[in-house]
C-alpha positions as CSV (number, residue, x, y, z in Angstrom):
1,X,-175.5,155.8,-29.9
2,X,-179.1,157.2,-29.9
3,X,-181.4,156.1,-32.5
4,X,-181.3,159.8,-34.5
5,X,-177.6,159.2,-34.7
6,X,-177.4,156.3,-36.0
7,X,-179.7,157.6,-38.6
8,X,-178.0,160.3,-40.1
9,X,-175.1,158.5,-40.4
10,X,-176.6,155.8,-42.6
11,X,-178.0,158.8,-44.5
12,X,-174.6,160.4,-44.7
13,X,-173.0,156.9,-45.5
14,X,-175.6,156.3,-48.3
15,X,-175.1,159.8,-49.5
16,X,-171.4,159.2,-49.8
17,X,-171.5,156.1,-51.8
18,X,-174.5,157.6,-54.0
19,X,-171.9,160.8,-54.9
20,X,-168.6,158.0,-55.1
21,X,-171.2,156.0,-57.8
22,X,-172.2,159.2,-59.7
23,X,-168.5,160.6,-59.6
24,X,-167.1,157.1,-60.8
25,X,-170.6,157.2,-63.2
26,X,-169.6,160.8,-64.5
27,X,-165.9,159.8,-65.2
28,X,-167.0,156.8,-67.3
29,X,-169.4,158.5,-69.1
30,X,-166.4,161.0,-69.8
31,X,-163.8,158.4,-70.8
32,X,-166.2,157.1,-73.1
33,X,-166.6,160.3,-75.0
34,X,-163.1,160.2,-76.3
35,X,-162.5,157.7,-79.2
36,X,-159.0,156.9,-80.5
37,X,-158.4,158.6,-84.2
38,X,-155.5,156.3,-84.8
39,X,-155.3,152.7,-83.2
40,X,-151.1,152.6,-83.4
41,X,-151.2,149.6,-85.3
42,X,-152.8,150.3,-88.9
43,X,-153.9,153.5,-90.9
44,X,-157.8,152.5,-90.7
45,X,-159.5,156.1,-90.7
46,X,-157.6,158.0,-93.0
47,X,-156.9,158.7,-96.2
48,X,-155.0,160.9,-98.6
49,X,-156.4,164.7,-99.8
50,X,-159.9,164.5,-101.1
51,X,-160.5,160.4,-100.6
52,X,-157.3,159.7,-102.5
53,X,-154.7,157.1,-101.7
54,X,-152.5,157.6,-98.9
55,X,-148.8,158.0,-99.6
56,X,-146.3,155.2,-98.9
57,X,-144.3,157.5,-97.0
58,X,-146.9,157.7,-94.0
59,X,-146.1,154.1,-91.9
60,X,-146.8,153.0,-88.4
61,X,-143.4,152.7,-86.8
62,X,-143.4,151.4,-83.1
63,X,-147.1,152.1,-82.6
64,X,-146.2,155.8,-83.7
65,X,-147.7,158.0,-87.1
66,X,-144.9,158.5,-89.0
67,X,-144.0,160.6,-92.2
68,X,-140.5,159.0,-92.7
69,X,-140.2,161.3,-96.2
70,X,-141.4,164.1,-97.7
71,X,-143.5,163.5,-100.8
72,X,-146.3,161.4,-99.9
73,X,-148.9,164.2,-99.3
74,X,-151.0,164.9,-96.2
75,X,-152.8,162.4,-94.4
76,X,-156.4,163.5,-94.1
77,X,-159.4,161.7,-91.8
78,X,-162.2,160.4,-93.0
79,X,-164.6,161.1,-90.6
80,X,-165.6,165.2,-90.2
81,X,-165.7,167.0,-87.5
82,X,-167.7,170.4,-86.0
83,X,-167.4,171.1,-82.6
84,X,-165.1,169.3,-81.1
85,X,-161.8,168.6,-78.1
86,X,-158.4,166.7,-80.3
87,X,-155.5,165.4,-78.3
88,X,-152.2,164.4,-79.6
89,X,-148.7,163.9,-79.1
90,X,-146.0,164.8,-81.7
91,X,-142.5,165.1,-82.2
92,X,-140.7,166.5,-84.8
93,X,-137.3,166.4,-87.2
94,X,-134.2,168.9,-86.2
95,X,-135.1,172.0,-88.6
96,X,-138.5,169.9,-89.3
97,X,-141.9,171.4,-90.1
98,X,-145.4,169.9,-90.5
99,X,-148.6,171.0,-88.8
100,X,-152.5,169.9,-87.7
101,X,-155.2,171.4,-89.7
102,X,-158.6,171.1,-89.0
103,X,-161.7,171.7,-90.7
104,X,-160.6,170.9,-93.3
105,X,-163.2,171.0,-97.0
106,X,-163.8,168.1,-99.0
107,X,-162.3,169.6,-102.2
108,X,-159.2,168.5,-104.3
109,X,-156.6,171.5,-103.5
110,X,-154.4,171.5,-100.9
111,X,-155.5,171.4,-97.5
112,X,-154.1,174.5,-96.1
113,X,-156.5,176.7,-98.1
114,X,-159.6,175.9,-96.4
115,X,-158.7,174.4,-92.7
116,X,-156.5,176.5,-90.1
117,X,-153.6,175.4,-89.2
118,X,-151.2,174.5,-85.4
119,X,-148.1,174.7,-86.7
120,X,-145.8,172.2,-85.5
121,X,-142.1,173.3,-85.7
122,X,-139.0,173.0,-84.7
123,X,-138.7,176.4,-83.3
124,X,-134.7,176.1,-82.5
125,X,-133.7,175.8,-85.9
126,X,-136.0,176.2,-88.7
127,X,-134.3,177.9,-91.6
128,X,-137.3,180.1,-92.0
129,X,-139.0,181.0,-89.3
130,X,-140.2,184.5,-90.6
131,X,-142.5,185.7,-87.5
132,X,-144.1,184.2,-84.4
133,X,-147.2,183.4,-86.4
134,X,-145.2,180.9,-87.9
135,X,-143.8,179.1,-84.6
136,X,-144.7,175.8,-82.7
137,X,-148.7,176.1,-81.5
138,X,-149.3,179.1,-83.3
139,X,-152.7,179.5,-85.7
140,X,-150.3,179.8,-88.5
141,X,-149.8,183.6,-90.3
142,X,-152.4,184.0,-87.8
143,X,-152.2,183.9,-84.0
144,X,-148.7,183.7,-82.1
145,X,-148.4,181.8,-79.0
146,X,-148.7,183.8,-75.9
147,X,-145.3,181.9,-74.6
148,X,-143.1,179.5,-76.0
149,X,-143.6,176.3,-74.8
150,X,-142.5,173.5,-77.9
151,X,-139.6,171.4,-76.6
152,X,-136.6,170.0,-78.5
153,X,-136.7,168.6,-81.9
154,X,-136.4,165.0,-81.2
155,X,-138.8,165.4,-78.1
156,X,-142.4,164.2,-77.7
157,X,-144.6,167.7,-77.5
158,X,-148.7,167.3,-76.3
159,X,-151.1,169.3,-78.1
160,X,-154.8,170.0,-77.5
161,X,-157.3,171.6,-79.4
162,X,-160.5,172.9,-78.9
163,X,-163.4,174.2,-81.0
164,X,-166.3,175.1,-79.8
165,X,-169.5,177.6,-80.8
166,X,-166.8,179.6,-83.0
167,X,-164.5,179.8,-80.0
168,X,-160.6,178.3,-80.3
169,X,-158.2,177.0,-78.0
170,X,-154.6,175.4,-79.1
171,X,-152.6,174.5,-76.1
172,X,-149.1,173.4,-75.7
173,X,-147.6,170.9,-73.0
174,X,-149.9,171.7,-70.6
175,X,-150.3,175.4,-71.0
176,X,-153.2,177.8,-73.6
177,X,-150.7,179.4,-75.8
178,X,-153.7,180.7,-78.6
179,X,-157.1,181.8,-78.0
180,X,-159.2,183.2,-80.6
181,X,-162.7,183.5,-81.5
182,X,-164.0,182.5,-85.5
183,X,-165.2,185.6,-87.6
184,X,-164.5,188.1,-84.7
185,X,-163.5,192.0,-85.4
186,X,-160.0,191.2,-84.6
187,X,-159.8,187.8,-86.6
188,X,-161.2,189.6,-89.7
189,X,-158.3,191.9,-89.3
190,X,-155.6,189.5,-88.4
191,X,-157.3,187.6,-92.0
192,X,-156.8,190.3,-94.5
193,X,-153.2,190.7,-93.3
194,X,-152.5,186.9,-93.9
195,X,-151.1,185.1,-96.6
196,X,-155.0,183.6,-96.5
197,X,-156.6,186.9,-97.7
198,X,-157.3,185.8,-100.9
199,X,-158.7,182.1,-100.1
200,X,-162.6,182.1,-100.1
201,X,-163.1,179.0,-98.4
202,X,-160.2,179.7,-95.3
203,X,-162.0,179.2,-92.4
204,X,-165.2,179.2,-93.9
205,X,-166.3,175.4,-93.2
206,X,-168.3,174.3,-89.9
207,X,-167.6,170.7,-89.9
208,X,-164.6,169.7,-92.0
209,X,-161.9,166.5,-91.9
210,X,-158.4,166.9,-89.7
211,X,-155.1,166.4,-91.4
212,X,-151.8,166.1,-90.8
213,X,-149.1,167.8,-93.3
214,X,-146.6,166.6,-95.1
215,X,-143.8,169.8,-95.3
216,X,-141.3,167.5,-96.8
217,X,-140.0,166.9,-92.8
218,X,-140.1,163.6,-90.9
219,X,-142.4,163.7,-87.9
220,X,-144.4,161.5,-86.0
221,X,-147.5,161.5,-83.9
222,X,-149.0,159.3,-81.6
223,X,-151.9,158.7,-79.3
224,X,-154.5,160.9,-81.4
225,X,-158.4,161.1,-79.7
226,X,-160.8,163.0,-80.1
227,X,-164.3,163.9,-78.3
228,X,-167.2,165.9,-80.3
229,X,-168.7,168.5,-78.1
């Protein structure tokens, strides 16, 4: 092989393991972004509404985040969060309801009046499911899903969400079911017809806790990350 081959091919060799490193490199650097909100084993990292104590009903049950009974109040992290990628699984009750709210203010009332809500539902048979607003993945009274993707009560669901520069993405199993963007013409709209028209601080703070609800349902949740963008 003449000389000039030879050297381009260690080029192109050297090139190829210098992209391999920086793709492996870039991946890393990626999985190391992501930081476990719950460890499966204890329930370091969170606490009750406003820094109180967390109800007995919330246990970890087979490395899972269960509410086994209504009554023990939401479940609210103590770190904060602006900007920022979540990733979850959850499965919920037969006729069960509970839901993820983020941004949530540091103030004692409920959490619901100042962090938006992904309502997590059994869609099947919920007694009162009113609207699509109010279904599985939905930005509660807000937003429907664009499809209906939730499976089975009894079934593990994946959930992402995404906040970013005022911009809002809740997906479902695989698939963007809302999209929205914060303080927009057609959010301010969509606002004023909601049961949230009256709350002051709805939406309104830019780096708040996330918490899971207690509806009075049994529900459970399980490998819960999150990256800050």
């Amino acid at each position: 092989m003449a000389f000039g081959k030879l050297v381009a091919v260690g080029l192109a060799l050297l090139c190829g393991v210098s992209a391999c490193e920086r793709s492996v490199q870039a991946e890393t650097e990626t999985a190391e972004q992501w930081r476990p909100l719950f460890d499966g084993e204890t329930l370091n990292g969170w606490t009750g509404v406003n820094g109180s104590r967390i109800g007995d009903a919330w246990q970890v049950v087979d490395g899972n985040l269960v509410l086994t009974a209504g009554g023990a109040g939401d479940l609210v992290s103590a770190e904060k969060f602006a900007d920022f990628e979540l990733q979850l699984e959850w499965k919920i009750s037969e006729r069960g309801n509970s839901g993820i709210i983020y941004r949530v203010a540091d103030e004692d009332a409920p959490v619901w009046m100042s962090g938006m809500e992904y309502q997590v539902l059994d869609n099947a048979a919920y007694p009162e499911l009113e609207k699509p607003s109010h279904s599985a993945g939905a930005l509660f009274d807000l937003y429907a899903p664009s499809e209906e993707a939730v499976r089975p009560a009894g079934e593990f669901n994946s959930t992402r969400i995404r906040v970013e520069d005022g911009r809002v993405e809740h997906w479902l199993n695989g698939r963007r079911i809302v999209s929205y963007q914060l303080w927009s013409e057609d959010w301010r709209a969509r606002l004023a017809d909601s049961k949230f028209s009256d709350y002051q601080q709805f939406a309104r703070t830019e780096r708040g806790h996330i918490a899971l609800q207690d509806h009075g349902d049994k529900v459970w949740y399980r490998n819960i990350k999150i990256r800050e963008l």
